[in-house]
C-alpha positions in Angstrom: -20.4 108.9 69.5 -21.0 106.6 66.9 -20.0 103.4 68.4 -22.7 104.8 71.4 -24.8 105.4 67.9 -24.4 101.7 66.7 -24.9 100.3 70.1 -28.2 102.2 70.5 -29.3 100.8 66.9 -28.3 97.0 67.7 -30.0 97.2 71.3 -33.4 98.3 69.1 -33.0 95.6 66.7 -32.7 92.8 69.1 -35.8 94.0 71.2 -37.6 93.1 67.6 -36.0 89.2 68.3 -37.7 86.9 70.5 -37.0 87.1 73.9 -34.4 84.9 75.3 -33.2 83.5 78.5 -30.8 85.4 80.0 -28.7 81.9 81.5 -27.5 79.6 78.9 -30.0 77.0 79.4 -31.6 74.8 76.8 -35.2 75.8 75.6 -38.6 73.6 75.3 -37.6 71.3 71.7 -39.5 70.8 69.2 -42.0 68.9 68.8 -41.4 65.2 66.2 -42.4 65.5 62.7 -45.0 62.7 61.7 -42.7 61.2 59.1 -40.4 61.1 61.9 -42.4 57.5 62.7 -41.4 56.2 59.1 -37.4 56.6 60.1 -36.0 52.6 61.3 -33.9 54.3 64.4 -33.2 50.6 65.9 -31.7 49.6 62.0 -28.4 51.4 63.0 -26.7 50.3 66.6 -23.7 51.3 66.1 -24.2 55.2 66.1 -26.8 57.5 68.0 -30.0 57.5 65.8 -32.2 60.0 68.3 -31.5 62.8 70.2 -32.4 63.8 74.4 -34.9 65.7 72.7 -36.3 63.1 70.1 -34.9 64.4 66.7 -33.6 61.9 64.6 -30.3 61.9 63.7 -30.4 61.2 60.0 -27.9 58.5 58.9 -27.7 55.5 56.3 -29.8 53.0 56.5 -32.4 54.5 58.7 -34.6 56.2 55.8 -35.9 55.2 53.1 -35.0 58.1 50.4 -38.4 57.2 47.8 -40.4 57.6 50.9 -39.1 61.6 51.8 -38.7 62.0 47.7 -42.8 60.9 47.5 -44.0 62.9 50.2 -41.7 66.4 49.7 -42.9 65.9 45.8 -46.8 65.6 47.0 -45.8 68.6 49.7 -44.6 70.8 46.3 -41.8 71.4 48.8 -38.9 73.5 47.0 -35.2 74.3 48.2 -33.1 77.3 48.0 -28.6 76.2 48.2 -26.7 79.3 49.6 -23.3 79.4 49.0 -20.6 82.3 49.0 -17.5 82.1 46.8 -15.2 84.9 47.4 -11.7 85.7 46.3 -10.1 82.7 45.5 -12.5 80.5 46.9 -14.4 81.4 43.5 -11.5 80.1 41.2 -10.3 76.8 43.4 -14.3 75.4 44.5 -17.1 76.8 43.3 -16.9 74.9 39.7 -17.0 71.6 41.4 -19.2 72.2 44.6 -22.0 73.4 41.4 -21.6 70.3 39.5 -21.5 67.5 42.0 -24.7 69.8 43.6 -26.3 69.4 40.3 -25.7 65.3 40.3 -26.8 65.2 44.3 -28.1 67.7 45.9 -32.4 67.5 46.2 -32.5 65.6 42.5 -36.1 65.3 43.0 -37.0 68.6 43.9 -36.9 72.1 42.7 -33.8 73.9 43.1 -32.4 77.7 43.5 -28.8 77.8 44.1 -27.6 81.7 45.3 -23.9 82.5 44.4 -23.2 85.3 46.3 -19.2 86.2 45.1 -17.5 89.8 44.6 -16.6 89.0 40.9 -20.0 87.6 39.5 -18.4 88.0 35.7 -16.2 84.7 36.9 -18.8 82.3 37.5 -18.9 79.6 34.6 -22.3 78.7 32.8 -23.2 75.6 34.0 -25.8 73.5 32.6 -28.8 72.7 35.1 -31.2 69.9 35.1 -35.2 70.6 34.9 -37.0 73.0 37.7 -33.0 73.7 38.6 -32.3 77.6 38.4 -29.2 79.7 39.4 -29.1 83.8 40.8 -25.5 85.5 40.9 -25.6 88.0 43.4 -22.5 90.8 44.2 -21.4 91.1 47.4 -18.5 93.1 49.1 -15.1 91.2 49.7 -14.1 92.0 52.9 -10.3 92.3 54.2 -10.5 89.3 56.6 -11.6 85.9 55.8 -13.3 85.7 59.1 -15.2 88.8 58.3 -16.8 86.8 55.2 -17.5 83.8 57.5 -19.7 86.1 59.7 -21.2 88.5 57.8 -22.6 86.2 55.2 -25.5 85.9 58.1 -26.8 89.2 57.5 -26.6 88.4 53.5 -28.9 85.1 53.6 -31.2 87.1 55.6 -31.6 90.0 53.6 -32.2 87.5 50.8 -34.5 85.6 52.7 -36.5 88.7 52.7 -36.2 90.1 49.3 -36.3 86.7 47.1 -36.1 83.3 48.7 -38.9 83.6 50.9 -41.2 84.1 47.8 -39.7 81.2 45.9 -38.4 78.0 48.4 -39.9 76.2 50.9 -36.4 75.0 52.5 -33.1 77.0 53.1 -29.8 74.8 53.3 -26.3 77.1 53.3 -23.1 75.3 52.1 -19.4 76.4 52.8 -18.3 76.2 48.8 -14.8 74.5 49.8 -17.0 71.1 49.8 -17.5 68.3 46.8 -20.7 66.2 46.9 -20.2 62.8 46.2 -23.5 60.8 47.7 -27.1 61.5 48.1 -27.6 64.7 49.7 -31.9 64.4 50.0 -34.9 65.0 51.0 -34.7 62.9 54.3 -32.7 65.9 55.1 -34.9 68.6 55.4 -36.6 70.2 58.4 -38.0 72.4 60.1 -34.6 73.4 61.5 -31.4 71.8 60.2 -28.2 70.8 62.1 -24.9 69.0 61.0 -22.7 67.0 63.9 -19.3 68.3 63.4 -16.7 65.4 62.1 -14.5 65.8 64.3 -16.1 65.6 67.5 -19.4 63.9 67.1 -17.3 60.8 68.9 -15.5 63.4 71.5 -16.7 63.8 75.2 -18.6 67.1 75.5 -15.6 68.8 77.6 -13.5 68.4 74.3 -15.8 70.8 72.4 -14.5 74.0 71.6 -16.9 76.4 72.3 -16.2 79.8 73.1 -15.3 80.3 76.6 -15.1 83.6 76.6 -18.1 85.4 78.7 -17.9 88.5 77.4 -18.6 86.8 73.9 -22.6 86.3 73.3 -21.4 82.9 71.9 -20.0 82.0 75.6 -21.0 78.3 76.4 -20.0 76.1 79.2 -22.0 73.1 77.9 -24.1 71.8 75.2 -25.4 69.1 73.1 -23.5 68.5 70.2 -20.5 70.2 68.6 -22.0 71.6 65.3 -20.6 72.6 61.8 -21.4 76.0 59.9 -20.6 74.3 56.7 -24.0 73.4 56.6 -27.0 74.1 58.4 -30.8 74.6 57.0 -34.7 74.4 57.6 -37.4 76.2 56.8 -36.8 79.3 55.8 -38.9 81.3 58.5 -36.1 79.1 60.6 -33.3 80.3 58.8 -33.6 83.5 58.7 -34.5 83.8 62.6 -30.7 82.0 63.1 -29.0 83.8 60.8 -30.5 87.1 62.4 -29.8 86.2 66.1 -26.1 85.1 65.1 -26.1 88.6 63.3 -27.0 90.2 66.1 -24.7 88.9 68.6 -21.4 88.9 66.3 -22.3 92.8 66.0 -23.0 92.5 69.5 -19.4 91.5 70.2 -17.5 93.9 67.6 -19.4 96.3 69.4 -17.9 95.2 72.7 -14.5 94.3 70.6 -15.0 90.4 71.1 -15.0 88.1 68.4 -16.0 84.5 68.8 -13.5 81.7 69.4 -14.5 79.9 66.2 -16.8 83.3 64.4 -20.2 82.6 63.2 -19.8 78.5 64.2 -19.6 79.8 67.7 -22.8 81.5 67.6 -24.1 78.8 65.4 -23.4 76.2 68.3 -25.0 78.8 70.8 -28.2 79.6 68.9 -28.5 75.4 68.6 -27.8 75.2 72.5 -31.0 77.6 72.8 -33.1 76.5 70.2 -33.0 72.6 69.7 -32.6 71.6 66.6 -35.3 69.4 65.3 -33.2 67.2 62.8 -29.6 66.7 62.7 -27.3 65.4 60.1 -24.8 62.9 60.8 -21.3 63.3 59.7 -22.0 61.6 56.1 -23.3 64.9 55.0 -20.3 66.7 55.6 -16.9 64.2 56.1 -13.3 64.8 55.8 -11.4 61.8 54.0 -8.4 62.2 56.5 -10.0 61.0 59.3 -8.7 57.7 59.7 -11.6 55.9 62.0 -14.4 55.6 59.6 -16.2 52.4 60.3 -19.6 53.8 61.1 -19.6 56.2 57.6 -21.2 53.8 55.3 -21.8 56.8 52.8 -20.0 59.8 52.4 -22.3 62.4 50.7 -20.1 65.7 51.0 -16.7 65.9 51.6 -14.5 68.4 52.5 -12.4 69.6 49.5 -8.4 70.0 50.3 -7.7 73.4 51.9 -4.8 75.8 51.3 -5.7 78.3 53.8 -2.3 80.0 52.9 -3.3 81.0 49.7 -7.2 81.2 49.8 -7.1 83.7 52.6 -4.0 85.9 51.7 -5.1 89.1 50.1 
C-alpha cells in the first residue's frame, strides 16, 4: 500500500516536469551565447573546441579570462558553490576544497558557498575574501554512500527554492574530494554547465559506461559525451530543472528497485543526452594526476584529491 502510495505521488510530481520524449533521442540544443563569438576555437587543434551542437568546449587558450571577468562584473552576475561533506569526507576534504575555492574559484565575482554536512559544529572558520559568504546547512547522513551521491539532488533543489534562487545568478555543484589549483572562472559559466569526464573524453563512445539497464530511467544506448557529476552548473532555473528530473527518476527506479549503474552520474549523463548542454568544460576543470597521457592539459584547475574509499565510506 504504500509503495502503490509513493508511486502515485512520484507519477503526480513528474506530470508537473516538462514533457519528455518517450525514445532516448537527443532534443533541439541550445541556442550560442553571443560571447560565444569572442572564444578563439581555431587557437587549440589539438583537442575538440565545439560541439555537434555548437557549444564551446571551454579549454586553455581559447578565452580570454578579463574579457568573461568584464562582462559577468557589468552583468552583476553572482554564483552560488554547492558542496556536501559528510561523514568523513567532512574531516579528510572539505578544509582544502574551501581554501583553494577561496584562491580560484569566481575571484572576481560574488560568491555563496552551501556546506551541507550532518555535523555542522565541525566545519572550521575560514577566512573569506570581499562579497565571499558561507551558509552551513544540516543534512541527514544516510547508511550508504551512494544514497548521499543521489539524494543530494533533491537537497540543491530544495535550496534552490528556499535561498539560492533569491541570492545567485549561477549554480555550480562540486564533489568536496577535489583541490583547486588553477583558475576556475567566469568563462565557465552558462546557461547549462557540463564537465567531459577524464577518463573518457579520449575513448570511443562504445567505451562509455552508461547504464544499460532498461528498466533503469538512466538506460542509454548512445550519447554525446561521457560526463562527470563532480561538477556540473548553469543558471540556476537550469539547475534546479536537472537536479529535479534526476530526482525524479532515481525515485523512479527505487520505486521499481533499480539503481543506476553509476547513481546520480547515470542520470546526469541521461538528462545531458536529452537536454544539450550549452557549455562544457574540458577535463582541466576536473583532472586526476594519475593519468599518465596528459599532453593536451596545459592547465590543471581542479584535481581530484587521493581517495580511500575504504575508510571514507565505512560506517
Amino acid at each position: 500500500m504504500v509503495l502503490c502510495l509513493i508511486s502515485v505521488y512520484f507519477r503526480y510530481l513528474r506530470s508537473l516536469m516538462p514533457v519528455e520524449n518517450t525514445t532516448v533521442t537527443s532534443r533541439e540544443p541550445h541556442k550560442q551565447y553571443t560571447d560565444d563569438e569572442t572564444l578563439n576555437f581555431g587557437s587549440r587543434t589539438d583537442v575538440e573546441t565545439c560541439t555537434p551542437w555548437k557549444a564551446p568546449i571551454i579549454w586553455e587558450g581559447i578565452f580570454d579570462p578579463q574579457f568573461f571577468d568584464r562582462q559577468h562584473q557589468s552583468q552583476q552576475s553572482s554564483v552560488a558553490l554547492t558542496v556536501f561533506a559528510v561523514g568523513r569526507y567532512l574531516d579528510t576534504y572539505l578544509e582544502t576544497f574551501l581554501a583553494s575555492a577561496e584562491q580560484h574559484f569566481m575571484v572576481a565575482l560574488p560568491v555563496t558557498y552551501y556546506v551541507f554536512t550532518d555535523t555542522p559544529e565541525k566545519v572550521t572558520e575560514l577566512k573569506l575574501g570581499p562579497q565571499r559568504h558561507m551558509k552551513i546547512i544540516k543534512v541527514e547522513k544516510h547508511s550508504r554512500w551512494q544514497d548521499i551521491s543521489m539524494m543530494r539532488m533533491k537537497t540543491i533543489s530544495d535550496f534552490i527554492d528556499s535561498d539560492i534562487q533569491h541570492n545567485s545568478t549561477y549554480v555550480f555543484c562540486f564533489d568536496v574530494d577535489q583541490e583547486f589549483k588553477g583558475r576556475f572562472g567566469s568563462e565557465a559559466l552558462g546557461e547549462s554547465v557540463a564537465l567531459l569526464h577524464a577518463y573518457y573524453y579520449k575513448l570511443p563512445k562504445d567505451r562509455f559506461t552508461y547504464d544499460r539497464n532498461p528498466k533503469s530511467k538512466a538506460f542509454m544506448e548512445t550519447g554525446d559525451f561521457y560526463y562527470h557529476a563532480a561538477v556540473f552548473g548553469g543558471t540556476w532555473k537550469s539547475v534546479k530543472d536537472l537536479v529535479d528530473t534526476c530526482y525524479l527518476n532515481i525515485m523512479e527506479d527505487k520505486i521499481n528497485n533499480v539503481e543506476a549503474l553509476w547513481h546520480d552520474e547515470s542520470h546526469l549523463n541521461k538528462y545531458f543526452w536529452l537536454h544539450k548542454p550549452s557549455r562544457v568544460l574540458s577535463p582541466e576543470y576536473c583532472w586526476d594526476q594519475a593519468i599518465q597521457e596528459a599532453e593536451d592539459i596545459r592547465v590543471t584547475r581542479l584535481i581530484w584529491a587521493p581517495k580511500n574509499y575504504d575508510k571514507l565510506r565505512s560506517r
